[in-house]
Every structure is written in structure tokens, then in C-alpha cells.
N, C-alpha and C positions, 0 to 999 in steps of 0.2 A: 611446447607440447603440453606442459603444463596447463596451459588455460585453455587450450582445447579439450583438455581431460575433464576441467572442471566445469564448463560448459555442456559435455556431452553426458556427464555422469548427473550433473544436475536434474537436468532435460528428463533425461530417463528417469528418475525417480520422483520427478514431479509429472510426470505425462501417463507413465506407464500402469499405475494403477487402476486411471479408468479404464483401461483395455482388458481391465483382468475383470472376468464372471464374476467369480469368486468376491471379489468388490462391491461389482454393484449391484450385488445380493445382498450386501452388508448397507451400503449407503445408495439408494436408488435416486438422488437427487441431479440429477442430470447437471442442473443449471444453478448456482450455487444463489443467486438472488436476480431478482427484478432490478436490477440496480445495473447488473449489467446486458440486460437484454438489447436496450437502447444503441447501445457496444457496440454488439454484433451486427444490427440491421443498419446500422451506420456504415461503416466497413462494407457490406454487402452493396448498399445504395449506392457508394462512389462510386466502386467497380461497374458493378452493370447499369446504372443510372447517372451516372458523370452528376450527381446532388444530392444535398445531407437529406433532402425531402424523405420522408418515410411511407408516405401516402400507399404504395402498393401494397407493402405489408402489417400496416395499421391495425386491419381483421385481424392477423395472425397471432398479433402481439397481446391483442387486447382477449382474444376468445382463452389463451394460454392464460395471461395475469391480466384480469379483470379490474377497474378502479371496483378498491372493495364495501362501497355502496352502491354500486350498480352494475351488481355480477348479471342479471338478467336482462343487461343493454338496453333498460327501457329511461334510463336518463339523461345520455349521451353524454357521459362523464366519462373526461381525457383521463388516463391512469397517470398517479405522480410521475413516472419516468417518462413521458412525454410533455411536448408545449404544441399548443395548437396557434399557429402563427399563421393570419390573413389565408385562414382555409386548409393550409398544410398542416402536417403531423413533423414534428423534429423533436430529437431527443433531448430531454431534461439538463443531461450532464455534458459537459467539455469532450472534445470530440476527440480528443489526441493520443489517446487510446485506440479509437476507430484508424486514424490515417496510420500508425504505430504499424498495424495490426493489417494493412494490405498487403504487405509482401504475403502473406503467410494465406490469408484467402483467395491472391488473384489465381492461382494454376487452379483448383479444383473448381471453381467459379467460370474460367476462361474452357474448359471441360464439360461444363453445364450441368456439374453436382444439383443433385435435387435440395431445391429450399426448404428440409427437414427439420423438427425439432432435434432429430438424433445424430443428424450431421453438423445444427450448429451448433450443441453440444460438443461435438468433438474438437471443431474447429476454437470455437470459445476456449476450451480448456489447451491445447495445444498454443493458441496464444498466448495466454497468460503463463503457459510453463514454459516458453519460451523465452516473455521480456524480463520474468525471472532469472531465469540461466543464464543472460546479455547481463542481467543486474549483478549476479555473481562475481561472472568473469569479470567485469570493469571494477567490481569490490577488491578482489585480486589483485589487478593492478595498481589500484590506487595504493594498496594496504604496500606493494613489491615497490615502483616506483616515488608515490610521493611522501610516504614514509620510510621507507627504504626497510622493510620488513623483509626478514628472509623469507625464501619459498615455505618452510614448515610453518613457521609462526602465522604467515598469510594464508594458507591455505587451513589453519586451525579457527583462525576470525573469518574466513569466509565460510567455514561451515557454519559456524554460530550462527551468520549473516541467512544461510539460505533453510538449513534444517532447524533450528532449534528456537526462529519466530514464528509469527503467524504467516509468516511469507509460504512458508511448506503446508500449514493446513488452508489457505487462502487464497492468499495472494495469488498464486502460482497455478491455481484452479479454475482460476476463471479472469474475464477482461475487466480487473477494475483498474479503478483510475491510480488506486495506492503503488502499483508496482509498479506505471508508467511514470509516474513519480518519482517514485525510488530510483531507478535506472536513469532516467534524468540527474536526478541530482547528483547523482557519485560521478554523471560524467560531468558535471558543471565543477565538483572539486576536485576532481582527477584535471581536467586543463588548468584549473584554477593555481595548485600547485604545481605545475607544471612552469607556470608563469614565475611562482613564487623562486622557482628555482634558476630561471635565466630568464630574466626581467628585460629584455632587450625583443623578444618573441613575444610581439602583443597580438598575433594571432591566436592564441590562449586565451589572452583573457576575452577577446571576440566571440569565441567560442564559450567559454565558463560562461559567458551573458547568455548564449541563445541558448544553451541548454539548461540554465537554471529558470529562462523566460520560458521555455513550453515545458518546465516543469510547474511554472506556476498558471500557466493555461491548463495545464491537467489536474489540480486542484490549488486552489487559495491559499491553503494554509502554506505551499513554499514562497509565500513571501516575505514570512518571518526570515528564513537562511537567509536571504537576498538580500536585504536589509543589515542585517548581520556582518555577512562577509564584506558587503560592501564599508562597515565600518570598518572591521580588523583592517581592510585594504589601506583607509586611508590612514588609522593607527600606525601601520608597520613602514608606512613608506611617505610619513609628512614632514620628513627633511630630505625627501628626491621631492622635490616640485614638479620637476618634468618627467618623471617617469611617472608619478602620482597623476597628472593629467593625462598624459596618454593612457594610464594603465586602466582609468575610471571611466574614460571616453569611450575607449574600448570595449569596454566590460558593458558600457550601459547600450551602446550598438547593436551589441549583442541583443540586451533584452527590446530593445527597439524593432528588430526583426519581426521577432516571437510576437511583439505587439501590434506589429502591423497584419500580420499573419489574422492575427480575432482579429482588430478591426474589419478586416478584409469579410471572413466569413460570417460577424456577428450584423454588419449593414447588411449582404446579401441576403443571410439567410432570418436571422433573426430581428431583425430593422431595426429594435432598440434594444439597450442591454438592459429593460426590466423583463425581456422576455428569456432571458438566461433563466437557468436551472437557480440558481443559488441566490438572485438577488431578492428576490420575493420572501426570501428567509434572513438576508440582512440583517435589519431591524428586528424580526420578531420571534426569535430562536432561543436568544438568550437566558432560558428559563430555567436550568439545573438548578439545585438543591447545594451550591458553592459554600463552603468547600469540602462539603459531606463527596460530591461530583469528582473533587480534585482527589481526595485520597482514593476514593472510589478508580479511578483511572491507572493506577498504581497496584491497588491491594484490594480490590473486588475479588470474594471467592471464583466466582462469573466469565468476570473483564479484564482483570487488573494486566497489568502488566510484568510484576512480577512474580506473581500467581502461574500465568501460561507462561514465562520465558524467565525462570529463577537464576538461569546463568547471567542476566543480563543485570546480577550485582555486581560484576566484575568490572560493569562501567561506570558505575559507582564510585569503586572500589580504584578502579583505572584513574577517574579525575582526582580523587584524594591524592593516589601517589605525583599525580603529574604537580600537581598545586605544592605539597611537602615539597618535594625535589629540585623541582623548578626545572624539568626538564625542557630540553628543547620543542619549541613551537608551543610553550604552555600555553601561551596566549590563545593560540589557535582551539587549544583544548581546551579551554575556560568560552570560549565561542559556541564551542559544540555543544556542552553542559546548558549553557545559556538557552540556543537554541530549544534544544527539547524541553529547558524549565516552563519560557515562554508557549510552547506548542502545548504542554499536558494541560499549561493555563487555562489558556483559551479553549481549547477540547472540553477545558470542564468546565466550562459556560454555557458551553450548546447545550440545548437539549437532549439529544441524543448523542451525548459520552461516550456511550456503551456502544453505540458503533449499531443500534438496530440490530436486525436477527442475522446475526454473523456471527463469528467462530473468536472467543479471545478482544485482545483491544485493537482489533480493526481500525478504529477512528485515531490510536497513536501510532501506527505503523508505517505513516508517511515519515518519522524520525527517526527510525531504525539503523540508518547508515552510521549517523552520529552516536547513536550507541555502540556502535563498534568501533569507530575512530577512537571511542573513550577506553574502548581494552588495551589500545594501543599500548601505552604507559603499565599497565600491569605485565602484559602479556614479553613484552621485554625486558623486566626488573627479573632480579632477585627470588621475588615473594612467588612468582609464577611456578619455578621450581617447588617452592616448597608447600603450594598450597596446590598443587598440580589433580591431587587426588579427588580433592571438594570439587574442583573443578569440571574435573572427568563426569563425576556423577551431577552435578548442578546441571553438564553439557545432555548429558545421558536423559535423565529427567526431562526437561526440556524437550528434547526430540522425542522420547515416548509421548507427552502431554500433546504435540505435533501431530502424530499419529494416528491419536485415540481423535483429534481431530477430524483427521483426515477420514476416520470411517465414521464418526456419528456424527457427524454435524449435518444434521437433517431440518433444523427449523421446529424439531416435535418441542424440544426443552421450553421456546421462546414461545410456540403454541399454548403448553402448559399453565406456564409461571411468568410471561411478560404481562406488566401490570402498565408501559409505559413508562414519560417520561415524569411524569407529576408522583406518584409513587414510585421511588427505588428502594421497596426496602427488600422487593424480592432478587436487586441485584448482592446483597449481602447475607444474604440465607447458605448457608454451609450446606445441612440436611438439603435441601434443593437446590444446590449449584447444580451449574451444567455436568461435572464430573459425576458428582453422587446419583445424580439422575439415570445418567446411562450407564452405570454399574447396576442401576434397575432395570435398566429395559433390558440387560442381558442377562438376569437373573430369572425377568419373566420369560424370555426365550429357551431357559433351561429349564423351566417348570418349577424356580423354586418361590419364587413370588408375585402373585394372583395379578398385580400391576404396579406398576411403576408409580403411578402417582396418583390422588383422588379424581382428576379430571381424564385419565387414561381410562381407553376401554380395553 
């Protein structure tokens, strides 16, 4: 009953405020970025068009987000979230989000719902609060079963997990790829230990592969965990030879599936894979400002990550105790640490760190599970008692910071004050962060200050 609770209470508080006037009086952003437009008419296309082809709704996408040198359609320039493939239109990003995401459009679609900006706004957002709330419950049980957390303690880390990241002002709002992610991976370590625990059921680790494999179809960067896990696997079990064969054989099946899966739709639809969204940026992205980019990802007044999600010292604070103590599965926790050390690396090499005009550190939000794997260790000791009250308010703070998300994240701040990715120094400006900023736009709405900022009208 429990994880029915926490799925339905989730849902509703991630879904429910677009439905409120009141709301989108306050933030009228319907469509949270161009990033995930591609999502939606994906999704759409299978259903009533049995192919990822976009060609019918091409105009609608393009007349709504224009490529922005040629808002006046006179240079027949594809907008970035699209790929123009031997005459077709197909979307930019990995599609596993879109196929994720058909249950949830086929009835009103199968009904003949009008193809509205204001219906796929709804549907958009009710997906994404959806594979959110899937994300939570499976948080749950991983936290219940493969660590064996009691119901209050897991259901205290799965708040963390769904209110107090960017998951609640983001993720959860709309179809991107981070949350199809996320829910991926917790069920790729939810079987995974699951294995770990009666190593005789290699139907687990079958499974830990093909869902860590279409989490890394839903973006790249899960193939650091993959990598990863797969060492600790062969670390923890290379005096069983035979359980270590079967157990990797298994495991890599799994991602063999997921990989045949893009082969599958990357020949049909895509014919080569330079025509993918992200390889065309392979080679030539690496341009941050390292490792001004790397603390920046971390402690940006802006971005950072402990800046929007200050409870999330506690997994800090979590791997310390686990490493002193040497508690059980440290190894596993020293993997997890590992993990996101290498992910905020590599994030702070791309160019765009900051995650583009989104809300908080977007671009680290794919490692967020691991952040809570890491409270684990505190959130069972001793110190949890006694430091319960920092906690409460770090947890508190956090979910207001959430919040304040949730209603102004409009794209004005990034209009303002983005200067790109060759100058960040306006990602470090305090006086003009995202917060101080719209503590002005609500000051101008009370009458007490003429604008918010020199480029505001």
C-alpha cells in the first residue's frame, strides 16, 4: 500500500499544479523547452503513423520554435531538435522517452484528441509526472528491498529523491530524457541487487542489462554506471568463475537486446549513426572553461548542485561514514561516489554544464539515484539522530528552492543574463542569479521596483 501511496501522492503533486489557474497565471510556460518537443511528436507519430517520420507535423513544430536564424522561414533551416534524414524530419534526441511514453497518449489519441499546442502540453507534462512517480516507487524499493531500509527511512530518501531535486521543478514537468533515465537506472540496480542477493537467479542480471542498456539509449552519459557496475560485478565475484560467467554473460544480454533495439531503428530510420542527435557534437563540444566548469557544476550560484539541492551534503556526508566504518556493501558505495565523481567530470567538459535554459543542474540530474544510495549510510547511523534537525531544514530549503522553481522558471532569467557557453562569468554573479532575479520580478509586480533588471522592460 505503501508504494501505491507513494506513487499516487507523487503523481499528484507533480501533475497537479498545471491544472491550477492560479499557476499558470504565475508561470505560463506551457512547454518547459524545445528540447522536448521532438518527445511528444515522436510518441504521437508511432501511434497514429506506425514511424518515428515527423514529416506531418514538421510546420507545427517549426512555426511554434523557429531555428533561431530563420524565424521568417526564408532559409529552410532544420531547427536543432530535429535531423533532416534523405527528405524526412526525425527528432535530434534518443527516442526512449517517446516509446516510454505511449501508454499514456495511446487512449486520448485512439479518441481523436485534437493535435493542440494545449493538449500536448498536458499530455507532455502528465508524462513526465508520471515516469517520475514510476521513478520514485522503484526508489522505494530499491531503498526497502536491496538495502533493506525500513519503510520510514525509505520513504524519508525517496522524498529527498522526488521533492527536494531538480526532479520536482523539471524533470517531472515535462518529456525529457533525464527522468527516462533515472527510472531506468534504479530498475537496472534494483535487479541488479536483487542478483546480488541470490546469485543463482540470473534472470536479474538479464534484466539489470536491458535496463541499464535503454537507459543508456536514453542518454550517453549512463554508460559510465554500466561500466562501473560491471567492474564491482567482476570485483565481488572473481573467485566464483562460474557464477562470474554466467552472471556477466547475462548482464551483457541484457544490454545486447537494448542494443539491438537502435541498431534496429537507427538503420531504418536514421541509416547512419552520424545522423543521431549527439554525434555531430562528439568531437567538437568539449569547450568549458575546466575546471572553473567543474566547480561551477557543484557551487554555481545559478546551477550548482549544491546550491538547488543543499540536502544533498548528506551524501557526502553518507560516503564519508560508509568509507570510516566500513560498513556493509562499502565497496558498492565507493562505486556510487565514483560514478557521479566521473559524471560531474565529464559534464564539466561539455560546453553546456549548465544544462542551457533549464531550471538548477539539469545536465547532473542523470546521477541523482546515486546520490541517495549515498544517504544510505548516514541515514542509518547514529549521526542521523543527532543531526536530524539540519537535516529537516537542509530537506525543507531544498523543496522551497524546488518550488520557487516550479513557478518562475520561465526562460526570462536565461533571456536576461545568458551570455553562453565561452563566457560564464554570468553563471557565477550572486546579484544576478536565477533566485535574486525573481525576487525582482516579484518586487516589480508589487510596485516596489521600476524592473528587474537593465535589459527588462
Amino acid at each position: 500500500m505503501t508504494q501505491l501511496k507513494i506513487f499516487l501522492i507523487s503523481l499528484a503533486v507533480f501533475f497537479v499544479p498545471f491544472l491550477i489557474p492560479g499557476f499558470r497565471s504565475i508561470n505560463s510556460l506551457v512547454i518547459q523547452s524545445e528540447d522536448t518537443v521532438p518527445s511528444i511528436f515522436t510518441t504521437i507519430s508511432i501511434i497514429k503513423d506506425r514511424t518515428l517520420y515527423l514529416d506531418k507535423y514538421y510546420v507545427m513544430m517549426r512555426d511554434r520554435y523557429p531555428h533561431p536564424d530563420d524565424k521568417d522561414f526564408q532559409k529552410d533551416l532544420t531547427p536543432f531538435y530535429l535531423r533532416k534524414v534523405d527528405g524526412h524530419y526525425i527528432t535530434a534526441f534518443p527516442i526512449i522517452t517517446s516509446v516510454i511514453s505511449i501508454p499514456i497518449f495511446v487512449v486520448p489519441l485512439i479518441f481523436n484528441m485534437p493535435i493542440t499546442w494545449d493538449n500536448l502540453a498536458l499530455l507532455n507534462h502528465l508524462s513526465g509526472a508520471i515516469i517520475m512517480a514510476l521513478a520514485g516507487l522503484f526508489m522505494f524499493k530499491t531503498l526497502r528491498e536491496g538495502f533493506n531500509l525500513d519503510e520510514r527511512r525509505a520513504a524519508i530518501l525517496t522524498a529527498v529523491y522526488l521533492f527536494a531535486t531538480v526532479n520536482f521543478a523539471m524533470l517531472s514537468q515535462a518529456m525529457w530524457q533525464h527522468g527516462t533515465l533515472q527510472l531506468l537506472s534504479i530498475l537496472g540496480i534494483y535487479f541488479f541487487l536483487k542478483h546480488q542477493k541470490n546469485q543463482s537467479v540470473y534472470t536479474n542480471m538479464l534484466l539489470s542489462g536491458l535496463f541499464f542498456g535503454f537507459a543508456f539509449l536514453s542518454r550517453p552519459t549512463a554508460g559510465l554506471p554500466i561500466l562501473l557496475i560491471e567492474f564491482y560485478l567482476v570485483f565481488t565475484n572473481f573467485h566464483k568463475t562460474g557464477n562470474l560467467f554466467k552472471s556477466a554473460v547475462s548482464f551483457t544480454s541484457g544490454l545486447v537486446i537494448a542494443a539491438s533495439f537502435f541498431l534496429w531503428y537507427n538503420s531504418v530510420y536514421y541509416y547512419d549513426i552520424q545522423n543521431q542527435g549527439y554525434s555531430d557534437q562528439l568531437f567538437r563540444s568539449w569547450l568549458s572553461p575546466f575546471p572553473i566548469s567543474f566547480l561551477g557544476v557543484w557551487l554555481s550560484p545559478s546551477k550548482g548542485i549544491l546550491i538547488f539541492s543543499p540536502v544533498l551534503l548528506f551524501s557526502l556526508y553518507g560516503l564519508y561514514l560508509a568509507v570510516k566504518y566500513k560498513v556493509e556493501q562499502v565497496n558498492l558505495y565507493k562505486v556510487f561516489s565514483l560514478i557521479i565523481l566521473l559524471h560531474t567530470l565529464v559534464i564539466s567538459l561539455w560546453k553546456h554544464w549548465y544544462g542551457g535554459w533549464s531550471f538548477g543542474y539539469r545536465m547532473s540530474s542523470d546521477v541523482l539515484p546515486y546520490f541517495i544510495f549515498l544517504m544510505i549510510p548516514y541515514i542509518n547511523s547514529v549521526y542521523f539522530e543527532k543531526t536530524k534537525k539540519l537535516f529537516i531544514v537542509l530537506f525543507g530549503l531544498s523543496v522551497f528552492i524546488e518550488i520557487y522553481g516550479l513557478l518562475f522558471f520561465d526562460g526570462i532569467w536565461h533571456a536576461a543574463y545568458d551570455l553562453g557557453f565561452e563566457n560564464t562569468s554570468w553563471l557565477w554573479s550572486i546579484k544576478d542569479s536565477q533566485f535574486l532575479f525573481d525576487i525582482r520580478r516579484v518586487l516589480v509586480k508589487l510596485g516596489v521596483m521600476a524592473s528587474a533588471c537593465p535589459k527588462c522592460l
